[in-house]
C-alpha positions, 0 to 999 in steps of 0.5 A: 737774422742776425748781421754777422762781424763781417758784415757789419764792417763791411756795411760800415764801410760801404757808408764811410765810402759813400759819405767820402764820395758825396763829399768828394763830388760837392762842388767847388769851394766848399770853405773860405780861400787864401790869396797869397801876395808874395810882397809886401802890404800896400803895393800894387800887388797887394792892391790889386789882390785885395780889390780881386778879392772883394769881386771874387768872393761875390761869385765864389760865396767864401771868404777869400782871405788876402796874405802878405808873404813877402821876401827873396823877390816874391819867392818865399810867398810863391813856394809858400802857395806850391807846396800848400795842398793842390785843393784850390783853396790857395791861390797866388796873386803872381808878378813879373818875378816868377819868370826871372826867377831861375836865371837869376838863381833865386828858386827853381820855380817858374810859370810853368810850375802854375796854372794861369787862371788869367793874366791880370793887369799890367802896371805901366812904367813911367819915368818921373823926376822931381817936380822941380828938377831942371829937367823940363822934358824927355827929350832933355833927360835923353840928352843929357844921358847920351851927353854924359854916359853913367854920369845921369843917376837912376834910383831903382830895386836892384838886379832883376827888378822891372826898373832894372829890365827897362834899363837894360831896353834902354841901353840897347839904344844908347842910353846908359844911366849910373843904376843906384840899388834902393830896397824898394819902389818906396825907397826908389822914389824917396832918392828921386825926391830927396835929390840923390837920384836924377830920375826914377822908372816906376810903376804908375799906380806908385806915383799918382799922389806925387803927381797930384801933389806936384812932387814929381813931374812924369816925363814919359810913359816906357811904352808904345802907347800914352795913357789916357789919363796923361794924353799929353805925355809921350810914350818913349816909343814916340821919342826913341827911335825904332823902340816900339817893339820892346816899348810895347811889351808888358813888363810888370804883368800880374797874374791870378794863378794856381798850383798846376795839379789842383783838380779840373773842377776846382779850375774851371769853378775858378775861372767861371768866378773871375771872367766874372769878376773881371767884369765889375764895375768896382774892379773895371773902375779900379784899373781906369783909376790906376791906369792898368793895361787890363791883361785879361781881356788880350789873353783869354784861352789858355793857349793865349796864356801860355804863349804870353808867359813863354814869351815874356820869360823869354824876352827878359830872361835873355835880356838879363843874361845878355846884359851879365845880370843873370847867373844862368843862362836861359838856355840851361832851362830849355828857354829859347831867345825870343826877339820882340815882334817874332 
C-alpha cells in the first residue's frame, strides 16, 4: 500500500522530532566551553581561570577555552557572557566588581544576574612599601598617616576598585592617606617602586616577585588573620583597633559563574565537574602558592552562596555611597545597609 503526501510529512516529522529530542537529552556538554575573563591577560583573574581551566576539562571532557575581554571595571567581559546564549557553554570567571557595579553607574548587572557555580578564591590585600623605604614597619606607616592626614600617598586603581575599598575601611578608624588613581595594579605598584607613592594596597599574588627580589618590603596583611606563607607579618587586625570585623571580610572574592537561566542539567553537570576540580592537587598547590583564601570550601550550598554575595554587595556598596564615591545609592536597587558581624 502506498504512503500517502500526508503521511509522508508526518513521518518526516515524527523522525526530526525524534532526532531533536535525542539531541536534546544528551548529556552535558556535548562541545568545547568558553571561560570569559573580564580583565586583562596576566592578572589574578586571568591566572586563576587559566589554572581552573586546565582541572576542569579533566572532568568535563571538552576543551574549555580561556577569553580575555577586559575593559569598563570588568563590565564589557561580563555583558559579553549575559547576552551569550544561556546553553552552559559560556562561563564568567566573575571578581569583586560585579557587586559595585550598580552604584557606581557602570552597567546595570550584578550577582544576581548569575547563578554561582562556586565562589572561588579570595586574593588577600596587603600593603607594601618599597624595599628601601624609611618605613620599617606598620606600626610607623600608621603613625605617620595619623601624623599627617592626606600628606602620606597611596597609589591605587581608582574609585570603586579594592584598594579603593580598603581605604574607605581605613578611614573609618582615622587613617586618611592622599589616593593618587594609577590605571592599574601594574601601574599601582610601579608608583610605590618608582618613589611617587609611599606605599600600595595590593593584592598578594601581584607582589610575590617583588618580595623575593627585595624590591618591596610587606608591612601588613589588610585582614583578621597572617598568612602562613609571612607568619611574621601582622594582619591589621592585630595593630588597628577594633578593626577585626571589617579585616576579616573578603574583598577581592572570585567567582566561577553562569548565566542564571542556563538549564538544571547543565548546572549541576557543572558543579559535579568543579567540586571536582577543586580538589586537585595542581589546583590546591596553586592557591598554597598565591596564598588565596580557598572560598570554596566556606560557601558550599547555594544558599551559603547567596548570602555571601548579598552581604559583600551590601557591605561595600554602602561603603562607597557613605564615602560620596558612589553615584547611586544602594537603596534604589533594594540593597539593604549590612554592618560587619551582623
Amino acid at each position: 500500500m502506498k504512503t500517502s503526501l500526508r503521511g509522508k510529512i508526518a513521518l518526516i516529522l515524527l523522525l526530526v522530532m525524534t532526532l531533536f529530542a535525542v539531541t536534546a537529552s544528551a548529556a552535558y556538554p556535548q562541545k568545547p566551553i568558553t571561560l570569559i575573563v573580564p580583565y586583562g591577560a596576566g592578572g589574578t583573574a586571568d591566572l586563576t581561570a587559566r589554572q581552573l581551566a586546565i582541572q576542569l576539562k579533566k572532568h568535563l571532557g571538552m576543551p574549555i577555552t580561556v577569553i580575555n575581554q577586559g575593559g569598563a571595571s570588568g563590565s564589557i567581559g561580563t555583558r559579553s557572557a549575559l547576552n551569550a546564549p544561556a546553553d552552559g557553554y559560556t562561563l564568567l570567571l566573575s571578581a569583586d566588581s560585579l557587586g559595585t557595579q550598580r552604584v557606581m553607574g557602570i552597567s546595570e548587572m550584578s550577582y544576581a544576574d548569575f547563578r554561582a557555580i562556586t565562589p572561588l578564591v579570595n586574593d588577600p590585600k596587603v600593603i607594601v612599601v618599597a624595599g628601601d623605604s624609611a618605613y620599617q614597619s606598620i606600626e610607623q606607616l600608621l603613625e605617620d598617616i595619623k601624623a599627617r592626614p592626606l600628606k602620606v600617598k597611596m597609589s591605587y586603581t581608582g574609585p570603586g576598585g579594592s584598594g579603593h575599598v580598603q581605604s574607605l575601611i581605613y578611614n573609618r578608624f582615622g587613617l586618611k592617606m592622599a589616593l593618587i588613581a594609577y590605571p592599574g595594579g601594574a601601574d599601582a605598584l610601579l608608583a610605590v617602586l618608582g618613589k611617587q607613592v609611599d606605599f600600595t594596597n595590593a593584592n598578594f599574588s601581584t607582589i610575590r616577585s617583588y618580595l623575593d627580589s627585595g624590591d618591596l618590603r610587606l608591612l601588613a596583611i589588610s585582614a583578621a588573620e597572617r598568612l602562613d606563607a609571612f607568619p611574621e607579618v601582622p594582619a591589621l587586625a592585630e595593630v588597628i583597633e577594633n578593626s577585626t570585623a571589617l579585616m576579616g571580610f573578603p574583598y577581592t572574592p572570585l567567582s566561577l559563574v553562569v548565566n542564571k537561566a542556563v538549564p538544571e542539567e547543565a548546572f549541576l553537570a557543572l558543579r559535579e565537574a568543579i567540586q571536582k576540580a577543586l580538589l586537585e592537587p595542581e589546583w590546591l598547590a596553586y592557591c598554597q602558592d598565591n596564598a588565596l583564601d580557598q572560598l570554596f570550601l566556606q560557601y558550599q550550598t547555594e544558599e551559603e552562596m547567596q548570602r555571601f554575595y548579598a552581604d559583600w554587595e551590601s557591605l561595600v556598596s554602602w561603603l562607597l555611597y557613605d564615602a560620596g564615591a558612589a553615584p547611586h545609592s544602594p537603596a534604589a536597587f533594594d540593597i539593604p545597609r549590612l554592618e560587619p558581624g551582623e
